[in-house]
Structure formats: C-alpha cells, structure tokens
N, CA, C and O atoms as a GROMACS GRO file, in nm:
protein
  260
    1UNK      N    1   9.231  12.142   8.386
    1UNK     CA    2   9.194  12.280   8.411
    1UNK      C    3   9.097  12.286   8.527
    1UNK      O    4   9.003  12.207   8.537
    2UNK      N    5   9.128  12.400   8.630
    2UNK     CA    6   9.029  12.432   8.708
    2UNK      C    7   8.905  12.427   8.706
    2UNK      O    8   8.874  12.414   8.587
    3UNK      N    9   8.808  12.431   8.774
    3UNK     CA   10   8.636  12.454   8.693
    3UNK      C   11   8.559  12.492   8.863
    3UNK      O   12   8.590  12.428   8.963
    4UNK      N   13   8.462  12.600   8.866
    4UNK     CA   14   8.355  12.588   8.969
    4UNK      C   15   8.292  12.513   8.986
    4UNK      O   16   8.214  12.475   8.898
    5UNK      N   17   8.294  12.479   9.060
    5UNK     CA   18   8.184  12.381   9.126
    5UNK      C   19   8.026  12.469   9.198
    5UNK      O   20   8.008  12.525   9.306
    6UNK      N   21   7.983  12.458   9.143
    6UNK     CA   22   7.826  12.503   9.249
    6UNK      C   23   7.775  12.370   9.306
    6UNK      O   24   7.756  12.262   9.251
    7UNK      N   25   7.756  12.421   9.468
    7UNK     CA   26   7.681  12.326   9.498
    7UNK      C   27   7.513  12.331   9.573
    7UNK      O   28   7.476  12.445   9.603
    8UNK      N   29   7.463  12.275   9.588
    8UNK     CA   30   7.328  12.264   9.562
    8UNK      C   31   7.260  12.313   9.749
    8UNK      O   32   7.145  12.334   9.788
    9UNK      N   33   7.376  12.314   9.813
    9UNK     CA   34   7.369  12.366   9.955
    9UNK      C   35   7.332  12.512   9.962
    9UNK      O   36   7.267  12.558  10.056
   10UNK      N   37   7.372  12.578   9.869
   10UNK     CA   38   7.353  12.750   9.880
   10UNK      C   39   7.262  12.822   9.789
   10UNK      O   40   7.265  12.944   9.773
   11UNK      N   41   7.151  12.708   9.709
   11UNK     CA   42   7.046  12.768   9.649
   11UNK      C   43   6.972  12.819   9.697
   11UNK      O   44   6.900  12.881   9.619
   12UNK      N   45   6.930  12.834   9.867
   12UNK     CA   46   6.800  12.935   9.895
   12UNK      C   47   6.846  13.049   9.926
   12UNK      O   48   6.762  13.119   9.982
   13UNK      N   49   6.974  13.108   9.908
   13UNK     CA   50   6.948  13.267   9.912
   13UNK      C   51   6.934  13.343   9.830
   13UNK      O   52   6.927  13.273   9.729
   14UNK      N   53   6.925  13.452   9.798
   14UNK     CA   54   6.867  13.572   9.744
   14UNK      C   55   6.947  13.552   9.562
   14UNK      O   56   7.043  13.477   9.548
   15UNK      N   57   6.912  13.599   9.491
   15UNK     CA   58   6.966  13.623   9.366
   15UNK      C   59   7.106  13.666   9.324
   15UNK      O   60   7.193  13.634   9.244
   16UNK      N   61   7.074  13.791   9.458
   16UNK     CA   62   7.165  13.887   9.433
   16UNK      C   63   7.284  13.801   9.514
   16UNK      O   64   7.380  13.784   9.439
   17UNK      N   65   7.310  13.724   9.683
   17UNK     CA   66   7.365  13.620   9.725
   17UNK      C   67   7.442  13.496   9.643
   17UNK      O   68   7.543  13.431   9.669
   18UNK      N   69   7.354  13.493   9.540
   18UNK     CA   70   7.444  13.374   9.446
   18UNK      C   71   7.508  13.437   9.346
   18UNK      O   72   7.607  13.375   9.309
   19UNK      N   73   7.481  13.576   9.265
   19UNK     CA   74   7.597  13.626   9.204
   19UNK      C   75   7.719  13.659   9.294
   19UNK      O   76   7.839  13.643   9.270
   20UNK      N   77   7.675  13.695   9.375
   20UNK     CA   78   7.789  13.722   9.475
   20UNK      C   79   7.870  13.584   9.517
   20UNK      O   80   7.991  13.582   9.543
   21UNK      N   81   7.845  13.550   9.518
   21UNK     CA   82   7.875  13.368   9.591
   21UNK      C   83   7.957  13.322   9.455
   21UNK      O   84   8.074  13.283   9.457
   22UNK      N   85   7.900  13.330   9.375
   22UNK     CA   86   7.975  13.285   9.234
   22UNK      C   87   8.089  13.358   9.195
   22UNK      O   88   8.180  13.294   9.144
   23UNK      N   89   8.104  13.499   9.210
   23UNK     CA   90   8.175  13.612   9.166
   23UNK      C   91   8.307  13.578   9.262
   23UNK      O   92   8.420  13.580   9.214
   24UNK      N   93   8.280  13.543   9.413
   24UNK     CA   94   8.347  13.522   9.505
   24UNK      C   95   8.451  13.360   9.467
   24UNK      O   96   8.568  13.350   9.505
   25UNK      N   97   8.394  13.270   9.404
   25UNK     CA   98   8.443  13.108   9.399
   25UNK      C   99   8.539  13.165   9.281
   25UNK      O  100   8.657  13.130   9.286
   26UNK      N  101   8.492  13.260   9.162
   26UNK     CA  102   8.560  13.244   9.078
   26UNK      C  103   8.706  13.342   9.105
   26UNK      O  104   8.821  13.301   9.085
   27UNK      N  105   8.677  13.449   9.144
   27UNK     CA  106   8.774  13.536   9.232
   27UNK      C  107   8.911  13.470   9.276
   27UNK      O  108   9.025  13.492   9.234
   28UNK      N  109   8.851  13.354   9.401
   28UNK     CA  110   8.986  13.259   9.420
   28UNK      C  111   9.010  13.183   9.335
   28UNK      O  112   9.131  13.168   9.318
   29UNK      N  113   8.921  13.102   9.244
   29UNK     CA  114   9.025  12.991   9.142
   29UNK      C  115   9.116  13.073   9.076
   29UNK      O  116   9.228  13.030   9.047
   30UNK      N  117   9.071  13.220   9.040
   30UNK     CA  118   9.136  13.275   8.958
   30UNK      C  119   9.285  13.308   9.016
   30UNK      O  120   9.389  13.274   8.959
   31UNK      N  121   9.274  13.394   9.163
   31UNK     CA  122   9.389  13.366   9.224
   31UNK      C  123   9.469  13.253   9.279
   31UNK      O  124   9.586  13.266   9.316
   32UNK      N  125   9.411  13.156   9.283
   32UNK     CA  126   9.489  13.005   9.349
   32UNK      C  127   9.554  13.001   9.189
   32UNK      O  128   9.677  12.990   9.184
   33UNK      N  129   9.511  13.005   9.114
   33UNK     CA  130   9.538  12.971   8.952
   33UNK      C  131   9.642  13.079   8.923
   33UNK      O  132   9.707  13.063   8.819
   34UNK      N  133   9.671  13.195   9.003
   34UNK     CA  134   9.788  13.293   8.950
   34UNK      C  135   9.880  13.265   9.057
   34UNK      O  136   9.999  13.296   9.046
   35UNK      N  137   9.841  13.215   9.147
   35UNK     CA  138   9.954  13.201   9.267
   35UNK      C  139  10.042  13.044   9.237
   35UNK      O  140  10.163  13.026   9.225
   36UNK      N  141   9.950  12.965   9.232
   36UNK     CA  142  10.056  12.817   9.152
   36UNK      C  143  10.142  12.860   9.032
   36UNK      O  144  10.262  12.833   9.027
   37UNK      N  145  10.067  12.935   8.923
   37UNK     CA  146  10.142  12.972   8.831
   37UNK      C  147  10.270  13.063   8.877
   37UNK      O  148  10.356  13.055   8.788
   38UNK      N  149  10.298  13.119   8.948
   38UNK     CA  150  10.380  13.243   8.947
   38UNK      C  151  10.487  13.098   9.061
   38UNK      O  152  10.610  13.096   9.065
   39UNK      N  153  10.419  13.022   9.119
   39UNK     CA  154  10.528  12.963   9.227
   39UNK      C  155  10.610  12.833   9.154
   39UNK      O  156  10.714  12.778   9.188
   40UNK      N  157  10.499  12.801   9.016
   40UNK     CA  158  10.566  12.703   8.920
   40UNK      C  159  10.711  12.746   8.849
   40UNK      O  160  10.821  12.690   8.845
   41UNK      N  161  10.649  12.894   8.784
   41UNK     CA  162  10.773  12.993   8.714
   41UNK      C  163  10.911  13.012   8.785
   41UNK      O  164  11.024  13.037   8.742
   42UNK      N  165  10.843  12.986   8.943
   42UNK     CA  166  10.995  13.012   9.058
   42UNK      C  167  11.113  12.917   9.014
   42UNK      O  168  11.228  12.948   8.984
   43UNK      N  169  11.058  12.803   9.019
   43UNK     CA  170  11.120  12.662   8.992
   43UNK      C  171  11.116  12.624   8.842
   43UNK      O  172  11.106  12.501   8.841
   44UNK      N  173  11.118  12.659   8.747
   44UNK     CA  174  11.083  12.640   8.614
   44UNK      C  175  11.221  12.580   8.531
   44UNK      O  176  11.239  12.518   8.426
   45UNK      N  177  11.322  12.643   8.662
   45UNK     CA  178  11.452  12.628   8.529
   45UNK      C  179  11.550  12.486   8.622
   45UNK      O  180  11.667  12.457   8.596
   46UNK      N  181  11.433  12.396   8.763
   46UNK     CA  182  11.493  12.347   8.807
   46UNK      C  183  11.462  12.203   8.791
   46UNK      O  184  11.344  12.171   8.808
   47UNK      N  185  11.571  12.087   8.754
   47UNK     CA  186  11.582  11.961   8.732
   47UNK      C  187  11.625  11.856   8.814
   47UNK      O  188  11.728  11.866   8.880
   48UNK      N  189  11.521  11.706   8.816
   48UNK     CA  190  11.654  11.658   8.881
   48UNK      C  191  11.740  11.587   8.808
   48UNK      O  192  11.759  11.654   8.707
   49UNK      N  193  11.809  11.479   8.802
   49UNK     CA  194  11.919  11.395   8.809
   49UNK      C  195  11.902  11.383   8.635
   49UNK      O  196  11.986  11.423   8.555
   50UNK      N  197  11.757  11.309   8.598
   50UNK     CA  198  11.768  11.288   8.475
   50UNK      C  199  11.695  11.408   8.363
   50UNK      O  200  11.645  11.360   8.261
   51UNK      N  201  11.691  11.524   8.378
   51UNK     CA  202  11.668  11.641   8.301
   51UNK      C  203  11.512  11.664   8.318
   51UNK      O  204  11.448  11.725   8.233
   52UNK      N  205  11.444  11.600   8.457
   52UNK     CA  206  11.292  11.605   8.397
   52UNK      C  207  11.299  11.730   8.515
   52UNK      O  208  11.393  11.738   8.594
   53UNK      N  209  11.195  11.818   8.515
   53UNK     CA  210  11.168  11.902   8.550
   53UNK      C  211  11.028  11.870   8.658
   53UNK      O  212  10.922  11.814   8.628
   54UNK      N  213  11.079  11.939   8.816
   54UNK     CA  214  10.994  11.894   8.943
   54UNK      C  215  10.824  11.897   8.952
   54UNK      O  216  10.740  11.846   9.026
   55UNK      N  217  10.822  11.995   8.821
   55UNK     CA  218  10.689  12.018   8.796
   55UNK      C  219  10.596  11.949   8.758
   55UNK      O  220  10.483  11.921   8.799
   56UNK      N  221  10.698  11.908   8.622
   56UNK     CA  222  10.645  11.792   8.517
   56UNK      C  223  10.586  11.677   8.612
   56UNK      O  224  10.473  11.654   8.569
   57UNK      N  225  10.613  11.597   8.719
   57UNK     CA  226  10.609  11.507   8.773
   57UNK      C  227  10.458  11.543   8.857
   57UNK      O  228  10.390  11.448   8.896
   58UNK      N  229  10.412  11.680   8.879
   58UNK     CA  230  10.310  11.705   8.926
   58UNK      C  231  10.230  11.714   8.848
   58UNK      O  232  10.125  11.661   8.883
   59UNK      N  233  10.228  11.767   8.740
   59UNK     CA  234  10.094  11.789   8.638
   59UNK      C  235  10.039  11.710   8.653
   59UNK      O  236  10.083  11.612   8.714
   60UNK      N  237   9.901  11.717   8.598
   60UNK     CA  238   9.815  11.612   8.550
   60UNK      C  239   9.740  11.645   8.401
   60UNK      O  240   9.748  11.753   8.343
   61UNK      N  241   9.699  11.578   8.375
   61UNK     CA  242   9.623  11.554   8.237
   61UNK      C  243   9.496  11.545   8.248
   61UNK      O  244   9.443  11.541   8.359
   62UNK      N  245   9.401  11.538   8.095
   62UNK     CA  246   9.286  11.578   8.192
   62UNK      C  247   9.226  11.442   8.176
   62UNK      O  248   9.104  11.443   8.195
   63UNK      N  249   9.279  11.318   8.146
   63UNK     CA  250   9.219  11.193   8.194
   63UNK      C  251   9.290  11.189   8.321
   63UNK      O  252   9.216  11.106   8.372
   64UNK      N  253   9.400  11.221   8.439
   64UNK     CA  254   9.402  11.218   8.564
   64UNK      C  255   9.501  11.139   8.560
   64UNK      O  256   9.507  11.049   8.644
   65UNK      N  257   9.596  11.152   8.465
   65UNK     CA  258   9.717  11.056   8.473
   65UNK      C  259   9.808  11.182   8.430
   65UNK      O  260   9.930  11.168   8.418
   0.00000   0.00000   0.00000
C-alpha cells in the first residue's frame, strides 16, 4: 500500500504551508492510486499463454516480493 512520506526538508514553513503541503502529497497518491487502478481494470480480463494475468506479475506484496 501507498503511504506519505514527509520529509524533513520542508519543516520551516508556516503551519498553515505544511497542511497545505500535506493536503497536496495526499491529493496525488490518492489520484496516482485511482489512475493505476482504473488502467489495471483496462487490462483485467487480459492473459498470457499460461492463464496468469499481466498484472499479477506486477504486484507486489508487502514484504516486496
């Protein structure tokens, strides 16, 4: 699963700058996260040779295998 990252480069601005900054990181995971999904669904019903599905071969797990 996705996750924000904060990094420690953009702590001196304003309060109001890091909700914004945060509101903004989560904004795109959320869309990078609807746009893979919707481009996975494209290809969903497609296989190759031995029934595995093009996707399957991309996932990952969350030990990284």
């Amino acid at each position: 699963m996705l996750k924000v990252v904060h990094d420690a480069e953009g702590a001196g601005g304003s309060l109001l700058d890091q909700i914004v900054r945060d509101a903004a990181r989560q904004m795109l995971a959320a869309a990078l996260q609807a746009e893979v999904a919707a481009y996975v669904e494209q290809f969903a019903d497609k296989v190759d040779e031995g029934g595995i599905g093009w996707w399957s071969a991309m996932a990952s797990t969350p030990n990284g295998r």
